[in-house]
Kinemage of the C-alpha trace (Angstrom):
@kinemage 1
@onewidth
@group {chain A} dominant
@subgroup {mainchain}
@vectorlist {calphas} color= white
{ca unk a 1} P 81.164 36.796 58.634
{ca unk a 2} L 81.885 38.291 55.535
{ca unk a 3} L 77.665 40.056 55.852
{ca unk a 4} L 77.952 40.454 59.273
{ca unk a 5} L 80.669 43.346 58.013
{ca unk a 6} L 79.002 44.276 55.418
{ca unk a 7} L 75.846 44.827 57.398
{ca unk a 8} L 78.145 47.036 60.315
{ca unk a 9} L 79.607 48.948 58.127
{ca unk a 10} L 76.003 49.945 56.510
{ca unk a 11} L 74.426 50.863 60.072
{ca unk a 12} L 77.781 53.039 61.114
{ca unk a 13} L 77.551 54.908 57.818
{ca unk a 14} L 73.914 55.435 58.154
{ca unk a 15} L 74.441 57.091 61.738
{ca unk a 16} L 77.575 58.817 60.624
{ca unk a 17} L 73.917 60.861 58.585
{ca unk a 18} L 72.010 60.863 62.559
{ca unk a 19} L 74.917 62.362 63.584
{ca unk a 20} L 75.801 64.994 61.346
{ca unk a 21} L 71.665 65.792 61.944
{ca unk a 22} L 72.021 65.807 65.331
{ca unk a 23} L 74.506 67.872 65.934
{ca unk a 24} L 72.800 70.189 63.559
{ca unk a 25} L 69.589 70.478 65.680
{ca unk a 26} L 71.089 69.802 69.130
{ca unk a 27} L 73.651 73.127 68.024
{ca unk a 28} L 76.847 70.902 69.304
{ca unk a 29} L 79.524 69.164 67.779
{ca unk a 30} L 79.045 65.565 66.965
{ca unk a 31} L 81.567 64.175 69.437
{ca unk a 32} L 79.002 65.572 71.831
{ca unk a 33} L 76.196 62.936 70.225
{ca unk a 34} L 75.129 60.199 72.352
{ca unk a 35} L 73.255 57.720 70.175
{ca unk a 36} L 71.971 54.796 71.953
{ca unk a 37} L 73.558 51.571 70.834
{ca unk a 38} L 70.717 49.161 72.073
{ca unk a 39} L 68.105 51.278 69.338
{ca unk a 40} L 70.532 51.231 66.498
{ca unk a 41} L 67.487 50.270 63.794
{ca unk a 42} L 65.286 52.555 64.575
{ca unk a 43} L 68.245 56.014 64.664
{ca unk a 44} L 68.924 54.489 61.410
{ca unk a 45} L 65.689 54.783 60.036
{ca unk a 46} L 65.850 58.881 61.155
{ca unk a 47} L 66.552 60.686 58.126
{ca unk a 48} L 65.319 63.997 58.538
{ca unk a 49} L 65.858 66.883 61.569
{ca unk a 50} L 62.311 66.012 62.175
{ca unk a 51} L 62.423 62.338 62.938
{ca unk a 52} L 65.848 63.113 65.040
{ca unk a 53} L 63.960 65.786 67.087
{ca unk a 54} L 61.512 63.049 67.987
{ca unk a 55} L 64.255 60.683 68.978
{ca unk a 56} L 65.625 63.311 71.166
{ca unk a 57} L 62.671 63.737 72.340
{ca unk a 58} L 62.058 60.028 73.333
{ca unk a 59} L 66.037 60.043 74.584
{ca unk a 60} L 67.785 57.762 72.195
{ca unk a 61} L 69.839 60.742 71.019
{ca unk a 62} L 71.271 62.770 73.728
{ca unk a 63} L 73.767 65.883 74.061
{ca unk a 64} L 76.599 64.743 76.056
{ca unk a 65} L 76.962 67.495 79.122
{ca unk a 66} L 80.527 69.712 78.471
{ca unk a 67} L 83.678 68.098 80.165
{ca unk a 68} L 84.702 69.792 83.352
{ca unk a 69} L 87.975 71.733 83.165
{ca unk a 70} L 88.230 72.374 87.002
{ca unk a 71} L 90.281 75.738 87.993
{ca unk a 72} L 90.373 74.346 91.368
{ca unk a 73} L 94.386 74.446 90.925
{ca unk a 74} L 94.612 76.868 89.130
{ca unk a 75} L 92.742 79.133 92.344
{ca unk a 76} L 94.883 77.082 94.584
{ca unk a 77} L 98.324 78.023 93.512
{ca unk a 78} L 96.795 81.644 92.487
{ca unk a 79} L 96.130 81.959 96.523
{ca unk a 80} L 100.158 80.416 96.633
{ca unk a 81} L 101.049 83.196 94.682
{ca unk a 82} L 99.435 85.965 96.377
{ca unk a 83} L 101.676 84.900 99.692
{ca unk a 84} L 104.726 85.033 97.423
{ca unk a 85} L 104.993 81.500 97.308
{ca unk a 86} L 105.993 80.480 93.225
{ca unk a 87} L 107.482 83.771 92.838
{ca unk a 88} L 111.425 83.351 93.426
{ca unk a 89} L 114.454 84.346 91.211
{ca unk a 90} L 113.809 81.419 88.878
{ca unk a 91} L 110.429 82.053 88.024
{ca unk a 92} L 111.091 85.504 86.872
{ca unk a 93} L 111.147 86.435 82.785
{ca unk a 94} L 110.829 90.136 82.897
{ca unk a 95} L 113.221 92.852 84.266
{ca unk a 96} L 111.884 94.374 87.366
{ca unk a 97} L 110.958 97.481 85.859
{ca unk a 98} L 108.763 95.304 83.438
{ca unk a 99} L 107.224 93.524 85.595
{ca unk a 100} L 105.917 96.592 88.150
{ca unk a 101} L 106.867 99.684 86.107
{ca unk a 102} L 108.263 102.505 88.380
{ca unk a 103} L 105.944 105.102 86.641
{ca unk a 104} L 103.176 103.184 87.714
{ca unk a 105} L 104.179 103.048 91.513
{ca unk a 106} L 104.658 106.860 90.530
{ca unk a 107} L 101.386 107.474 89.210
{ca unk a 108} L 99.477 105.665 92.063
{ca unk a 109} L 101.693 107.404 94.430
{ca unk a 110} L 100.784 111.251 93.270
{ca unk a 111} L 97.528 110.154 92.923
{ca unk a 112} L 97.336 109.362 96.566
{ca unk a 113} L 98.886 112.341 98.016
{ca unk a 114} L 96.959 114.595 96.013
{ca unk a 115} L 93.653 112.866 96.283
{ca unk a 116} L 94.362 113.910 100.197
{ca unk a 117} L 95.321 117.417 99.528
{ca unk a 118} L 91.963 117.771 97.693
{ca unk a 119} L 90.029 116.169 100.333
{ca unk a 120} L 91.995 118.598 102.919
{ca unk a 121} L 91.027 121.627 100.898
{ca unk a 122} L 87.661 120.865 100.250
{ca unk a 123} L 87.551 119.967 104.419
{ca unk a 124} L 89.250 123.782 104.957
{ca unk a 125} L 91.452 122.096 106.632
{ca unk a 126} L 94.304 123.726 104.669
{ca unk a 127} L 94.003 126.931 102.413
{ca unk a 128} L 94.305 127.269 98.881
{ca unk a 129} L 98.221 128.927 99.251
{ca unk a 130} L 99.307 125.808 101.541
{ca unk a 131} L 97.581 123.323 99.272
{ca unk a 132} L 99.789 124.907 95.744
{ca unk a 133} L 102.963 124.771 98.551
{ca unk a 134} L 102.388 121.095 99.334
{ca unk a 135} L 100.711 120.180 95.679
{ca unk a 136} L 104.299 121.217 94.543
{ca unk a 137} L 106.329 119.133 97.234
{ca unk a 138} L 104.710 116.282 95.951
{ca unk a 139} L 105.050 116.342 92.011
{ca unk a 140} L 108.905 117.255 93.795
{ca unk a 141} L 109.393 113.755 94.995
{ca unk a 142} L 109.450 115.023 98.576
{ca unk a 143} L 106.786 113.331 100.209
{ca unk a 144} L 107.656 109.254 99.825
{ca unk a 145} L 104.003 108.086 101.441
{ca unk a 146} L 100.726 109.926 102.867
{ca unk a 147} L 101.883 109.459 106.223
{ca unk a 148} L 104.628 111.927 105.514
{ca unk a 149} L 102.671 114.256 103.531
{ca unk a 150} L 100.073 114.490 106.720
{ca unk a 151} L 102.932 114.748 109.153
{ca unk a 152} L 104.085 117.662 107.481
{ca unk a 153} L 100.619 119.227 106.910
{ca unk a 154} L 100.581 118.989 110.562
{ca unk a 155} L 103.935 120.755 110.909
{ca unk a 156} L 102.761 123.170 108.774
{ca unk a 157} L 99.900 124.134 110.400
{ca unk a 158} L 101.318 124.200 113.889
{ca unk a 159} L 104.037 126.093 112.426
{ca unk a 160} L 101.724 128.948 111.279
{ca unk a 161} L 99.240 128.695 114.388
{ca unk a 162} L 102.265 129.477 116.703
{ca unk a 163} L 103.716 132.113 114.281
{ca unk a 164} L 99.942 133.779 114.263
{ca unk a 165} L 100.179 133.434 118.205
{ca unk a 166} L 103.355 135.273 118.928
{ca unk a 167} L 102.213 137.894 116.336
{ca unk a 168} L 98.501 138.405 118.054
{ca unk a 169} L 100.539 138.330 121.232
{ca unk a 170} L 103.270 140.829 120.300
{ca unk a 171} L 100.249 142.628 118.310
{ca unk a 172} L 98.580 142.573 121.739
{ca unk a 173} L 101.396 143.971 123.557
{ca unk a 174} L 101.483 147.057 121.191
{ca unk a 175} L 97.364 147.977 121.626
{ca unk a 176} L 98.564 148.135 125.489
{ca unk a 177} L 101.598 150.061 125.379
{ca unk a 178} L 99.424 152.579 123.111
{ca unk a 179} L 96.810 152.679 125.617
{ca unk a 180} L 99.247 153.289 128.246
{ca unk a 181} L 101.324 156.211 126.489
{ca unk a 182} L 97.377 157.281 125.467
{ca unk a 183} L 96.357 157.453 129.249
{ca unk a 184} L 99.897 159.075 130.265
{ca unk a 185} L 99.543 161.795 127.785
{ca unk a 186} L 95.695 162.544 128.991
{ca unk a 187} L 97.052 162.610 132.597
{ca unk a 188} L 99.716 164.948 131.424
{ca unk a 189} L 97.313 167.487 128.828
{ca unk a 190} L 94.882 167.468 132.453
{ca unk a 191} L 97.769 167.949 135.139
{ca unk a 192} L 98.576 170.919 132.613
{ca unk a 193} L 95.496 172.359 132.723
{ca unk a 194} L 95.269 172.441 136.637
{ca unk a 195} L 98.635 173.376 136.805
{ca unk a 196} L 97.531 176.550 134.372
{ca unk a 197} L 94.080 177.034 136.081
{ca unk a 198} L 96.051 177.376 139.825
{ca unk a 199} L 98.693 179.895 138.057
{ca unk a 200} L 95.696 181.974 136.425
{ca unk a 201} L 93.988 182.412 140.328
């Protein structure tokens, strides 16, 4: 009995050597070592890289494959989360300005409303005096959403189509009153002159 310890504990400290070589050439740790307990003699013999190589090659030392650490619950409560699931009073650390800064919902917010000013501009849909105006409004805090700013754009333009309307109109209504007092007068000057002609005969 007494040998039959001795002799064990001579073969595990030889492999505790394959090992340590193994690891080396396979480029893993040595808990990742398979060494195949059925060829014990003939690892044990192995002692150079060059005779472990071979026994990789032959398969009595293997590379164990990497453990799987699933995310499969990880994704699944990560999907949870996004419907607000997980996400109630008492799962909360930060104040709610740390956890969604206002400045950020700020920042995203300009950069929304002018990103459609620019686009409007560049369309000619609005001209370079109405985009300042409205450019303004919004670093103002007047325009909570785009839907706003566009209703307002619309107002806007509305506004100064029926403004330029009434003006062509009234405009309009001038160029034919001058015509009119323009045709009156020539009637006049030429009743005049037949009027002046008739006295002379």
């Amino acid at each position: 009995f007494f040998f039959f310890f001795i002799a064990s504990t001579f073969t595990m400290s030889t492999l505790r050597l394959q090992k340590r070589l193994a690891s080396k050439v396979l480029k893993c740790g040595k808990n990742k070592i398979w060494l195949d307990p059925n060829e014990t003699n003939e690892i044990a013999n192995a002692n150079s890289r060059q005779n472990i190589r071979k026994l990789v090659k032959d398969g009595l030392i293997i590379r164990k494959p990497v453990k799987v650490h699933s995310r499969a619950r990880v994704r699944k409560n990560a999907e949870a989360r996004r419907k607000g699931r997980h996400m109630g009073h008492g799962k909360r650390k930060g104040t709610a300005n740390a956890r969604m800064p206002t400045k950020i919902l700020w920042i995203r917010r300009m950069r929304v409303l002018r990103r459609l000013l620019r686009k409007y501009r560049e369309a000619k849909k609005i001209d370079k005096h109405l985009y300042h105006e409205l450019y303004m409004s919004c670093k103002g805090n007047t325009f909570k959403n785009k839907r706003v700013l566009m209703e307002d754009i619309h107002k806007k333009k509305a506004e100064k189509a029926r403004s330029k309307l009434l003006s062509d109109q009234a405009e309009a209504r001038r160029q034919r009153g001058r015509e009119a007092r323009r045709r009156r007068e020539e009637r006049i000057a030429l009743k005049r002159e037949e009027m002046l002609k008739n006295f002379e005969e």
